[in-house]
N, CA, C and O atoms as a Tinker XYZ file with bonds, in Angstrom:
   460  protein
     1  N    100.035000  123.498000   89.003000    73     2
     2  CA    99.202000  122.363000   89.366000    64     1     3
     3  C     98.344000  122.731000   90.576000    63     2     4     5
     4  O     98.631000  123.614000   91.385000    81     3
     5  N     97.240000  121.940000   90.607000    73     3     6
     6  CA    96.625000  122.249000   91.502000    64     5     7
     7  C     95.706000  121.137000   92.219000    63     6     8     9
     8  O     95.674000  120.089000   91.574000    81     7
     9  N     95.048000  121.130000   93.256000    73     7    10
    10  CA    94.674000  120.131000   94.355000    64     9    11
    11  C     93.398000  120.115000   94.084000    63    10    12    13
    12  O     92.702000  121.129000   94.124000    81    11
    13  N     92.895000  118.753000   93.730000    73    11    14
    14  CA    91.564000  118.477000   93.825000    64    13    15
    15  C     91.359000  116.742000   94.564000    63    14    16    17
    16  O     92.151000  115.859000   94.894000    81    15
    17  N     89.783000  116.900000   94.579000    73    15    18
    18  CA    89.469000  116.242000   95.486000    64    17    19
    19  C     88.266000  114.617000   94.413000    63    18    20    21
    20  O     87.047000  114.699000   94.569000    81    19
    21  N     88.458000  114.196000   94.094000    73    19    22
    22  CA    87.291000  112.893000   93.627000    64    21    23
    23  C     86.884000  112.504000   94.793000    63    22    24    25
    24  O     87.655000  112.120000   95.673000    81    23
    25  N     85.520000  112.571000   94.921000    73    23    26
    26  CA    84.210000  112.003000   95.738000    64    25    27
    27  C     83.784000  111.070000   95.062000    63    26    28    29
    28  O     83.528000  111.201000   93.865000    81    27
    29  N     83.624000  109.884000   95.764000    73    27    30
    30  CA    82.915000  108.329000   94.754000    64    29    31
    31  C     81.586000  108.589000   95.813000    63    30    32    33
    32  O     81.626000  108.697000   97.039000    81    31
    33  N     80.376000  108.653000   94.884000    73    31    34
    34  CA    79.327000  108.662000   95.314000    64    33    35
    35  C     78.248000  107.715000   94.456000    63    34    36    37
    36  O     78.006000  107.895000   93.263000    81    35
    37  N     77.774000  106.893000   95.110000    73    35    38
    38  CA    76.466000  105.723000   94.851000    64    37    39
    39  C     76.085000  104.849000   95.865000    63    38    40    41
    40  O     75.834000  105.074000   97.049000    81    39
    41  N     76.079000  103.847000   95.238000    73    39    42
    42  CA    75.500000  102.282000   96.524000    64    41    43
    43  C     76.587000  101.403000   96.777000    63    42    44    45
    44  O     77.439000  101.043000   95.964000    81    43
    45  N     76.475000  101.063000   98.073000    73    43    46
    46  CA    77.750000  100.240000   98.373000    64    45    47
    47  C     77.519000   99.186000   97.688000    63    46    48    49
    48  O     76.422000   98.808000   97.276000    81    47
    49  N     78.553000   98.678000   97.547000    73    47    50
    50  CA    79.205000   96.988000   97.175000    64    49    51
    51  C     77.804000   96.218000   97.723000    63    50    52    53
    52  O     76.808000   95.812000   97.125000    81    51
    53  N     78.127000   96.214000   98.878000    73    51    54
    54  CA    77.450000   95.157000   99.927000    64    53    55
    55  C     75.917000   95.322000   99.319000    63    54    56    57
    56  O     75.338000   94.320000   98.899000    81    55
    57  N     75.212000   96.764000   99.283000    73    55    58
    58  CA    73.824000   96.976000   99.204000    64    57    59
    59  C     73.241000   96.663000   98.141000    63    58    60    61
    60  O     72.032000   96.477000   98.004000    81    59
    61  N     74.376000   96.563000   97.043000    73    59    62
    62  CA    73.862000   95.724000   95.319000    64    61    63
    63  C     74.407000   93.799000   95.381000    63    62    64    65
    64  O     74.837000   93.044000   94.510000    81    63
    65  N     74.128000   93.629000   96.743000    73    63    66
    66  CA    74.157000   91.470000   96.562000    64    65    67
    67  C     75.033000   91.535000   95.012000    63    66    68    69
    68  O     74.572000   91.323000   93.891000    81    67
    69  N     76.961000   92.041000   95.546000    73    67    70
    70  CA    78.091000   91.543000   94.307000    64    69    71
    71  C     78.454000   90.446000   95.295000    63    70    72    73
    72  O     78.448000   90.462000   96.526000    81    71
    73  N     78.698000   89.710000   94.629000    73    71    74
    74  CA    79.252000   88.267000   95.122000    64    73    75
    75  C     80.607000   88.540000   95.635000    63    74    76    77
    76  O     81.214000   89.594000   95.441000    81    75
    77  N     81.053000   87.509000   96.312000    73    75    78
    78  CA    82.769000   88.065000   96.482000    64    77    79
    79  C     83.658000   88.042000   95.546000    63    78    80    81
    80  O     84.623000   88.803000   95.467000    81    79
    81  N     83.392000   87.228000   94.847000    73    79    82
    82  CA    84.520000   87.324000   93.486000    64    81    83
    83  C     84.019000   88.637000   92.901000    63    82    84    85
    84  O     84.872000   89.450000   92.544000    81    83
    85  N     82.635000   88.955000   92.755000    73    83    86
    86  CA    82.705000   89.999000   91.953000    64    85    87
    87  C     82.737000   91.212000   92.302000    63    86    88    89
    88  O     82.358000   92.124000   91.567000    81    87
    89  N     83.390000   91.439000   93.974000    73    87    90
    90  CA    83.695000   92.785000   95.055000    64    89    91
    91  C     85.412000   92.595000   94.715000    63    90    92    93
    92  O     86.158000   93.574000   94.691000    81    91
    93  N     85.855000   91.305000   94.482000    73    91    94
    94  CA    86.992000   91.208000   94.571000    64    93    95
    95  C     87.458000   91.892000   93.145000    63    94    96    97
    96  O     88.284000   92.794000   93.010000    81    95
    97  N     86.486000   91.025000   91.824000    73    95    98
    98  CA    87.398000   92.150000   91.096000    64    97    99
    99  C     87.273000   93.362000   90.585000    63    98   100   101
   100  O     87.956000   93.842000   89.681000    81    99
   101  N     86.093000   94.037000   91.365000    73    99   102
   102  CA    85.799000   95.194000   91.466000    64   101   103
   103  C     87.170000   96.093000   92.027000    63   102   104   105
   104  O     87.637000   97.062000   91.430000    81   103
   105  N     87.738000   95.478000   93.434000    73   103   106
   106  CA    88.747000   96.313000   94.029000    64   105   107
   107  C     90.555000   95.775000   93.047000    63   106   108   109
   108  O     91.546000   96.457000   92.785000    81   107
   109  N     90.340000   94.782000   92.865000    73   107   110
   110  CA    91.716000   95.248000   91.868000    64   109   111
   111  C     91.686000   96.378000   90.791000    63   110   112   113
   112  O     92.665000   97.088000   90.560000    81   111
   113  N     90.346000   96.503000   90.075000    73   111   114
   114  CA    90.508000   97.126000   89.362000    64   113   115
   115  C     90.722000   98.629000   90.233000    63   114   116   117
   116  O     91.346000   99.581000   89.764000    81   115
   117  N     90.266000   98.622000   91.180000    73   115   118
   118  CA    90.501000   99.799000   92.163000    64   117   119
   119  C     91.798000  100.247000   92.265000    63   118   120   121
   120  O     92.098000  101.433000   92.397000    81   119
   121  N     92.491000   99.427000   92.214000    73   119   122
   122  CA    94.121000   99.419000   93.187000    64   121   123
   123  C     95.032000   99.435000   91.602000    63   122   124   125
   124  O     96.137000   99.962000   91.465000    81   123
   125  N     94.392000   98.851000   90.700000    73   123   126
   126  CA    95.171000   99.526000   89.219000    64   125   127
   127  C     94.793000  100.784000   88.985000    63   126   128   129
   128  O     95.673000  101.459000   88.452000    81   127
   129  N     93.673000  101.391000   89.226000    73   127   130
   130  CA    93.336000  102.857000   89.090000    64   129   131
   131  C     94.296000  103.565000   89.836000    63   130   132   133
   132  O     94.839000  104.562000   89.359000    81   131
   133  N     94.591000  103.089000   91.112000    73   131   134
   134  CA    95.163000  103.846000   91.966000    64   133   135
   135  C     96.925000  103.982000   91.914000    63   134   136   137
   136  O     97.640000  104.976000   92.035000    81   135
   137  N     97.152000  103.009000   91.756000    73   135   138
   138  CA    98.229000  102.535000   91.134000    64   137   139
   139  C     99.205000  103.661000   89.980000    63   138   140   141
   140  O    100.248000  104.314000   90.010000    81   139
   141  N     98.179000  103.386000   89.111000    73   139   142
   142  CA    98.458000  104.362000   87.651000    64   141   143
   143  C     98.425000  105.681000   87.918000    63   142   144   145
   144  O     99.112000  106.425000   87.218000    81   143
   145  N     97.573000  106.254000   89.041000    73   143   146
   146  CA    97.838000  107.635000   89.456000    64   145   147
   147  C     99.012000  107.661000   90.069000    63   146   148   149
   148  O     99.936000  108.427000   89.797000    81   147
   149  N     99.001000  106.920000   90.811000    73   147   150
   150  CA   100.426000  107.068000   91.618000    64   149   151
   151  C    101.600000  107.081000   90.932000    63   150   152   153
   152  O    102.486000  107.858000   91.289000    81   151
   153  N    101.813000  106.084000   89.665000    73   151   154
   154  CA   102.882000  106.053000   89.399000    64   153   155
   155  C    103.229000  107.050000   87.873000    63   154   156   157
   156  O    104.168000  107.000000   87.079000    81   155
   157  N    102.135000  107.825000   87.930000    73   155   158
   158  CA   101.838000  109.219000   87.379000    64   157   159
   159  C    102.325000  110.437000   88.345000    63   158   160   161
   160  O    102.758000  111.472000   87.837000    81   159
   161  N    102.269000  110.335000   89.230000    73   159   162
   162  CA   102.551000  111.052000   90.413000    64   161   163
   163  C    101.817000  112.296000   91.107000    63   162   164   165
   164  O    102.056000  113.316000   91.754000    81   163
   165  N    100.801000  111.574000   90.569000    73   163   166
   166  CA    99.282000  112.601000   90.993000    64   165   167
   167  C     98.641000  112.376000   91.890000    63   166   168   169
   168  O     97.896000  113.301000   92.214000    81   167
   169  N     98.570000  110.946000   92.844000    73   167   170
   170  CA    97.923000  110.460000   93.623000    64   169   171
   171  C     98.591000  111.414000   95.084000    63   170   172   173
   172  O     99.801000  111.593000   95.218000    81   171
   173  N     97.972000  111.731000   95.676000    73   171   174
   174  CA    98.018000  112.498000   96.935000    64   173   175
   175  C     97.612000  112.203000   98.494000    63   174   176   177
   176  O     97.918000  112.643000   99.602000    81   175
   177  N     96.593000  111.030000   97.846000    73   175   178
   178  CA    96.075000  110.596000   99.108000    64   177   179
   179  C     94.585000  109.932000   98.493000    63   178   180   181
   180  O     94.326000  109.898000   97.290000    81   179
   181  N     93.850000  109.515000   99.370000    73   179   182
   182  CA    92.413000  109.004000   99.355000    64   181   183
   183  C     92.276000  107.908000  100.337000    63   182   184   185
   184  O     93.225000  107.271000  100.794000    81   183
   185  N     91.056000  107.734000  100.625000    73   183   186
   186  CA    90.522000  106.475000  101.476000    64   185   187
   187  C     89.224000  105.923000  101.176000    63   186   188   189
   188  O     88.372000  106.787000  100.969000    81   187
   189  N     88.806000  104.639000  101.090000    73   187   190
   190  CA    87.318000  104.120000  101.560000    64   189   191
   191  C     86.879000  104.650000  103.002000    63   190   192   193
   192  O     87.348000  104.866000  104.119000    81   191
   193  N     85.904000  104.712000  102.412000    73   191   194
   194  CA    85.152000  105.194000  104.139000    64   193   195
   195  C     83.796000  103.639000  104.203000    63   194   196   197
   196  O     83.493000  102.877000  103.285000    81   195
   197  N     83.478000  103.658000  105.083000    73   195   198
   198  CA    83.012000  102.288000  105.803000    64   197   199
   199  C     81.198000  102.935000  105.583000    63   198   200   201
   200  O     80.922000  104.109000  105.331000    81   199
   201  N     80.485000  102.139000  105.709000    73   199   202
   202  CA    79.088000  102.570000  105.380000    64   201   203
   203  C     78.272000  102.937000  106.859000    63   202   204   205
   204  O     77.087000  102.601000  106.854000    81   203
   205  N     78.538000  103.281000  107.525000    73   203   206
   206  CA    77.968000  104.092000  108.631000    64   205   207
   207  C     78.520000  105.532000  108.458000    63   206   208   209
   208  O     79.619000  106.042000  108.242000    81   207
   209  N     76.817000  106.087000  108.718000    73   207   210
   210  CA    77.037000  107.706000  109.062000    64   209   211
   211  C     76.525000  108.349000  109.990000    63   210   212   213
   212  O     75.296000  108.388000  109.924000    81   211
   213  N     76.924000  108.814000  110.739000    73   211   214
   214  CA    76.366000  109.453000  111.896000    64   213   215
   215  C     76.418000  110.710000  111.357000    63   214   216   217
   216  O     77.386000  110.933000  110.631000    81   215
   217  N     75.424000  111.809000  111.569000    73   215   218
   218  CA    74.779000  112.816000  110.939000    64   217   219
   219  C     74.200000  113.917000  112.404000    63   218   220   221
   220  O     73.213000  113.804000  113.131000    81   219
   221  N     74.964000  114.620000  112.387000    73   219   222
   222  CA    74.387000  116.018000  113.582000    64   221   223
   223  C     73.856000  116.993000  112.810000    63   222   224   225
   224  O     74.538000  117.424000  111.880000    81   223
   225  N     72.802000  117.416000  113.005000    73   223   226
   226  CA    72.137000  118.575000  112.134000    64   225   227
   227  C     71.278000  119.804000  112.535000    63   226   228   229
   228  O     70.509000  119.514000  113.452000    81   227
   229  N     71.208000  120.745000  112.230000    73   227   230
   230  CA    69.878000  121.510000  113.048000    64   229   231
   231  C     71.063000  122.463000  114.410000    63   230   232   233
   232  O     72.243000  122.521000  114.755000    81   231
   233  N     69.849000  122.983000  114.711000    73   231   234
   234  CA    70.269000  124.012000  115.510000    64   233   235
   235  C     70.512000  123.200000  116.982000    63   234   236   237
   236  O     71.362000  123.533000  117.808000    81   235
   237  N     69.560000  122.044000  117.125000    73   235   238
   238  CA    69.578000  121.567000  118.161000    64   237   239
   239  C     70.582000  120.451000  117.964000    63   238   240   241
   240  O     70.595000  119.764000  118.986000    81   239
   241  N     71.231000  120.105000  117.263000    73   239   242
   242  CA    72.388000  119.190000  116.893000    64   241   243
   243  C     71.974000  117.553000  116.695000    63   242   244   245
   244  O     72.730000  116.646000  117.043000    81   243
   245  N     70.856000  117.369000  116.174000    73   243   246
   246  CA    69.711000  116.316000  116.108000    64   245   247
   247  C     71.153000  115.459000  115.612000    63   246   248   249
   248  O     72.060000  115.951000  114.941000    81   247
   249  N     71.076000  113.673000  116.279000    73   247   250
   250  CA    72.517000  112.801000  116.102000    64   249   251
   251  C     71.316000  111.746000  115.385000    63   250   252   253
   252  O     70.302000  111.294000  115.917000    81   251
   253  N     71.808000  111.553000  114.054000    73   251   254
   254  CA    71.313000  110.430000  113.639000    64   253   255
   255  C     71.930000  109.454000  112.999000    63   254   256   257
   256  O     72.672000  109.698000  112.047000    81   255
   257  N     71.624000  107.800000  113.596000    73   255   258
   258  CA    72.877000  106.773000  112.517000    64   257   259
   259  C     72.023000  106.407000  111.863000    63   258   260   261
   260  O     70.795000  106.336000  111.925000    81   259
   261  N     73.212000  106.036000  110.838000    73   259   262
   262  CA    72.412000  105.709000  109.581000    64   261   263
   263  C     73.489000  104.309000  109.081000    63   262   264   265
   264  O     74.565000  104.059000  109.624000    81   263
   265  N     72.930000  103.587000  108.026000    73   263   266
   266  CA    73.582000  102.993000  107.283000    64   265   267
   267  C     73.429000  102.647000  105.594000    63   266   268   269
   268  O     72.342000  102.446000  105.054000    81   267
   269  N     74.556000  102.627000  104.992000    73   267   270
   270  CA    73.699000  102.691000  103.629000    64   269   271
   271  C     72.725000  102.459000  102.796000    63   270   272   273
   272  O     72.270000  102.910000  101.745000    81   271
   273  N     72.438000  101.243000  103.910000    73   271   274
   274  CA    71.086000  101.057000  103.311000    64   273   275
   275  C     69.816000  101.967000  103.311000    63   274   276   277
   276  O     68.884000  101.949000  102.507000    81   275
   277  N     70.033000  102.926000  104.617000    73   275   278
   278  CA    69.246000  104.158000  104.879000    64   277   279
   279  C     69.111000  105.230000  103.907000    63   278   280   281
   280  O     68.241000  106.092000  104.036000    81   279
   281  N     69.922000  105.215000  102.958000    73   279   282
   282  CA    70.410000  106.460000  101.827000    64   281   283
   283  C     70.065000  106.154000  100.646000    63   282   284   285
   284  O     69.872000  105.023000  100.200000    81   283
   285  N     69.960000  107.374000   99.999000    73   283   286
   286  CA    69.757000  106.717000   98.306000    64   285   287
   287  C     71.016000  106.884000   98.043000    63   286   288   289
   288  O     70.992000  106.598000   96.846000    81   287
   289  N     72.093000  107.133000   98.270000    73   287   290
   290  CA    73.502000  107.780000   97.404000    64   289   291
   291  C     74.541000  107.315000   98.677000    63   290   292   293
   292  O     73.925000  106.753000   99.582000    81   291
   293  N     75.639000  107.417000   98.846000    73   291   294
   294  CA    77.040000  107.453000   99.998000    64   293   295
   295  C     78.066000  107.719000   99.120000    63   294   296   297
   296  O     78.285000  107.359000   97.963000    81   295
   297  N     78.870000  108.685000  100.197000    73   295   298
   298  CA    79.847000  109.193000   99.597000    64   297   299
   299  C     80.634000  107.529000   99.603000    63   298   300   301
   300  O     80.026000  106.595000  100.126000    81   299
   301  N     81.462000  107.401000   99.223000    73   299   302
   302  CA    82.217000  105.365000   99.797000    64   301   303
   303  C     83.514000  106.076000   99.549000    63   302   304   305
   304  O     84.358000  105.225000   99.832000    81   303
   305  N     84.164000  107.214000   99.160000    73   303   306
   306  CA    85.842000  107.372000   99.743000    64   305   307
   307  C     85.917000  108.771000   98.834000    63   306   308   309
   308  O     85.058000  109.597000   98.525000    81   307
   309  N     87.268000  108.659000   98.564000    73   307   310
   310  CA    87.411000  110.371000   97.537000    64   309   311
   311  C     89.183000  110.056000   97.254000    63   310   312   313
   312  O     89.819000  109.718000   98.253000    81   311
   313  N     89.561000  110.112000   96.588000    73   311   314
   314  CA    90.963000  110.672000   96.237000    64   313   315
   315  C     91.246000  111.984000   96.108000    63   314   316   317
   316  O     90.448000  112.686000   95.488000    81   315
   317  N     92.463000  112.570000   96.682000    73   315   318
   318  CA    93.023000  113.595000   96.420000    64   317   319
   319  C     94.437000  113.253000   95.304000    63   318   320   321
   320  O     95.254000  112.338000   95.195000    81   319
   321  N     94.128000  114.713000   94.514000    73   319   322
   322  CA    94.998000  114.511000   93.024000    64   321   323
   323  C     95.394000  115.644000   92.870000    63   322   324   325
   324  O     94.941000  116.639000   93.437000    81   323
   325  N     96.599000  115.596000   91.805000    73   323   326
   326  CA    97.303000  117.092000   91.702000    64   325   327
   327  C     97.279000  116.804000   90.235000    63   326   328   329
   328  O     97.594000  115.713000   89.760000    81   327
   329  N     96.875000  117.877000   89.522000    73   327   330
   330  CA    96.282000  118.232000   88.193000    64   329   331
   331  C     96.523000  119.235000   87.568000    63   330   332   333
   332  O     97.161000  119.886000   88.396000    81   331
   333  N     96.447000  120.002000   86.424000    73   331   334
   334  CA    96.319000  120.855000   85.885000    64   333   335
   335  C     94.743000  122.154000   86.095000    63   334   336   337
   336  O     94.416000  123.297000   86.416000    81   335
   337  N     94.315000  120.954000   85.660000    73   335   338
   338  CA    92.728000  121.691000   85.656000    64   337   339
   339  C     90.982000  120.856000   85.775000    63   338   340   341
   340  O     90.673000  119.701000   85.484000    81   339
   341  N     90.461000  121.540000   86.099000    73   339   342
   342  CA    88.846000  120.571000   86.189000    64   341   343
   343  C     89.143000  119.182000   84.768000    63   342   344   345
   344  O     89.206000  117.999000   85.105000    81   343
   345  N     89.289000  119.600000   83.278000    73   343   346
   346  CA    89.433000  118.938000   82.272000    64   345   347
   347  C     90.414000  117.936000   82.272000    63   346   348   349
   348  O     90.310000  117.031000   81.444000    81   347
   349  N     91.679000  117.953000   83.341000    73   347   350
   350  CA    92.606000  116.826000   83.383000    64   349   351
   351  C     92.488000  116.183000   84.095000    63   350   352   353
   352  O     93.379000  115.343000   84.230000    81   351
   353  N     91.006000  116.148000   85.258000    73   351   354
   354  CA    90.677000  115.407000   86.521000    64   353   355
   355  C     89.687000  114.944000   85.625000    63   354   356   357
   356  O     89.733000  113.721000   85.757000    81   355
   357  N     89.135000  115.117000   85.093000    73   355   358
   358  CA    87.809000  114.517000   84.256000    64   357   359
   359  C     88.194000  113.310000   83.520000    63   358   360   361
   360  O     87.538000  112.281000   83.356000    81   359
   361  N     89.589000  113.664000   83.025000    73   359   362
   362  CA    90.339000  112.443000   82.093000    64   361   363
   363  C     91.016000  111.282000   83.524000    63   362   364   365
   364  O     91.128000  110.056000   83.546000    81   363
   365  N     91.249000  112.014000   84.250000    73   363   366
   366  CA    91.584000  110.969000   84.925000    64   365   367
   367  C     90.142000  110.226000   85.550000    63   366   368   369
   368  O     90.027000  109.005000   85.452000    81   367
   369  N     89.228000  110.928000   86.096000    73   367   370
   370  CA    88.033000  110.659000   86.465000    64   369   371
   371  C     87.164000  108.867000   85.413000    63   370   372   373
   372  O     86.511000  107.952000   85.914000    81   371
   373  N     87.604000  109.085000   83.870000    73   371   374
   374  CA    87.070000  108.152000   82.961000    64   373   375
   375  C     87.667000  106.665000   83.349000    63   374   376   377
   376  O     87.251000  105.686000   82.730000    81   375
   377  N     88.505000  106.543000   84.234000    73   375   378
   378  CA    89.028000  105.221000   84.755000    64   377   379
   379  C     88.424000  104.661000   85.889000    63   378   380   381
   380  O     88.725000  103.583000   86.402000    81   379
   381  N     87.275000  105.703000   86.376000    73   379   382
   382  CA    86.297000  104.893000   87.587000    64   381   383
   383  C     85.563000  103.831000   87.072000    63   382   384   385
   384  O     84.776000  103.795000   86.126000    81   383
   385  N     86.177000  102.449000   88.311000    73   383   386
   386  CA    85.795000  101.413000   87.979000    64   385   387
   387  C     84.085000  101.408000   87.815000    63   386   388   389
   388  O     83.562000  100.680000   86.971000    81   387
   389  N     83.413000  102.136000   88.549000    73   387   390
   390  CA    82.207000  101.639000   89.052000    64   389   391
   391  C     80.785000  102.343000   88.313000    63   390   392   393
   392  O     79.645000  102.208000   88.755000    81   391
   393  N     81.189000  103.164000   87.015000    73   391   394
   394  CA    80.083000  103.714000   86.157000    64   393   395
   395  C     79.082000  102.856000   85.942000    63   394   396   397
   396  O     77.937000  103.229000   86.200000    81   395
   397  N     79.328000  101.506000   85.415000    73   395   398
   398  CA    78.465000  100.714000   85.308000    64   397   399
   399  C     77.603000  100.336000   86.048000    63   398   400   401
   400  O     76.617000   99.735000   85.619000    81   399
   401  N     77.804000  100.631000   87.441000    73   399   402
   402  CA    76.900000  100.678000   88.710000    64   401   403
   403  C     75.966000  101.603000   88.623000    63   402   404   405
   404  O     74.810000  101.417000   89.002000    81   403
   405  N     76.385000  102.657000   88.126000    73   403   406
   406  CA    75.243000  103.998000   87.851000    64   405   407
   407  C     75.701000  104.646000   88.929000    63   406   408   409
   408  O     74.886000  105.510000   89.254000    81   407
   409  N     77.107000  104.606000   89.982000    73   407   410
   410  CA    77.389000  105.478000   90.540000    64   409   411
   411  C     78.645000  106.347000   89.879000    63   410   412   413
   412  O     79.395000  106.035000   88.954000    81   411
   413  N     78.610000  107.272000   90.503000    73   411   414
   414  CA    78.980000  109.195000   90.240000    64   413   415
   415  C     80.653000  109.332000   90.747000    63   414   416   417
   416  O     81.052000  108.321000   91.324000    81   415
   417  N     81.565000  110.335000   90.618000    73   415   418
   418  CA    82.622000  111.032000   90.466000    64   417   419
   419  C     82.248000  112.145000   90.690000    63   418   420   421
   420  O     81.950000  112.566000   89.573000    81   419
   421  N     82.030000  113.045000   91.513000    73   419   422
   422  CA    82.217000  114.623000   92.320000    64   421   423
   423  C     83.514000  115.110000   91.883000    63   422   424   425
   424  O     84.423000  114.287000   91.992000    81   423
   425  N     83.797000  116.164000   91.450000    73   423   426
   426  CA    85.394000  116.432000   90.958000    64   425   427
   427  C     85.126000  117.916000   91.738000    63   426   428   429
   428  O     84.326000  118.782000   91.384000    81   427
   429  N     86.044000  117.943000   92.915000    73   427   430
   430  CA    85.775000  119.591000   93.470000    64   429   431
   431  C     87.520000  120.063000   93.628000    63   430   432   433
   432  O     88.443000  119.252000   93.700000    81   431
   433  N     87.655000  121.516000   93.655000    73   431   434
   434  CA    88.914000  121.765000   94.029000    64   433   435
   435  C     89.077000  122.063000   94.614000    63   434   436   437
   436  O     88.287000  122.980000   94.836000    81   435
   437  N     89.948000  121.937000   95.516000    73   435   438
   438  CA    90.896000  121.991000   97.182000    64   437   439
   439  C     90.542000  123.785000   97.212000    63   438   440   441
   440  O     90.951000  124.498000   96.296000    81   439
   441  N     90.001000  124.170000   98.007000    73   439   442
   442  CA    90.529000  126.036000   98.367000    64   441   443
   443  C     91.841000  126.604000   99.134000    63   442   444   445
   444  O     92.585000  126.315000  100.071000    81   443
   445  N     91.728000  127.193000   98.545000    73   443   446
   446  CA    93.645000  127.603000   99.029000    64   445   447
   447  C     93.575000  128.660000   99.732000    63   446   448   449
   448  O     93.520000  129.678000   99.042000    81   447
   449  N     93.541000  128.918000  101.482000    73   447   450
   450  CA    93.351000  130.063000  101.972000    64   449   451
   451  C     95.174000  130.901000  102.170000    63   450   452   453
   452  O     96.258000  130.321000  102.234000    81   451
   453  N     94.852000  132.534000  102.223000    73   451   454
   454  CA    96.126000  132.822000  102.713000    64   453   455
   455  C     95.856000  132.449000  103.829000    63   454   456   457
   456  O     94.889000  131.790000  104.213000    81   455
   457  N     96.783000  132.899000  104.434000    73   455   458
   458  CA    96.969000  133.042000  105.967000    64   457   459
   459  C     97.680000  134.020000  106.503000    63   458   460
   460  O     97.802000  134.097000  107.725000    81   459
């Protein structure tokens, strides 16, 4: 088995005007996704991340905030999963609530350094 990473990348909640009922049952369906990994025993970890980004760049370390509304895309969290292969994260990947949004699933794998 091996360690990979899901990146949820699109538009926040907030920046597509979903009503609260319809953020609300956006995130159950979240927490049954999450749920079912877990009690698969693949879930490893993950978090939402909040829609501010502060951004250092350049040689001169240029600090810029931003907020999602500033972006065309945001990463909004990532799960870590333990899998077989790219093809068994993909199957798990088909349970993202939020396709219908027209936002994305990043599927990358963890690098494993010696030491």
């Amino acid at each position: 088995m091996k360690d990979f990473m899901m990146i949820f990348i699109g538009k926040e909640y907030t920046d597509l005007g979903l009503s609260q009922e319809e953020m609300q049952a956006r995130m159950e369906k979240w927490f049954a996704w999450g749920n079912k990994m877990e009690q698969a025993g693949i879930l490893r970890g993950g978090e939402a991340l909040t829609p501010q980004i502060r951004r250092v760049t350049g040689q001169n370390r240029t600090v810029t905030d931003l907020t999602s509304a500033d972006v065309k895309e945001i990463v909004g969290g990532f799960y870590l999963i333990k899998a077989k292969d790219f093809n068994a994260v993909q199957e798990i990947a088909q349970d993202f609530p939020d396709y219908d949004l027209g936002n994305t699933v990043e599927i990358r794998e963890i690098m494993v350094f010696d030491h």
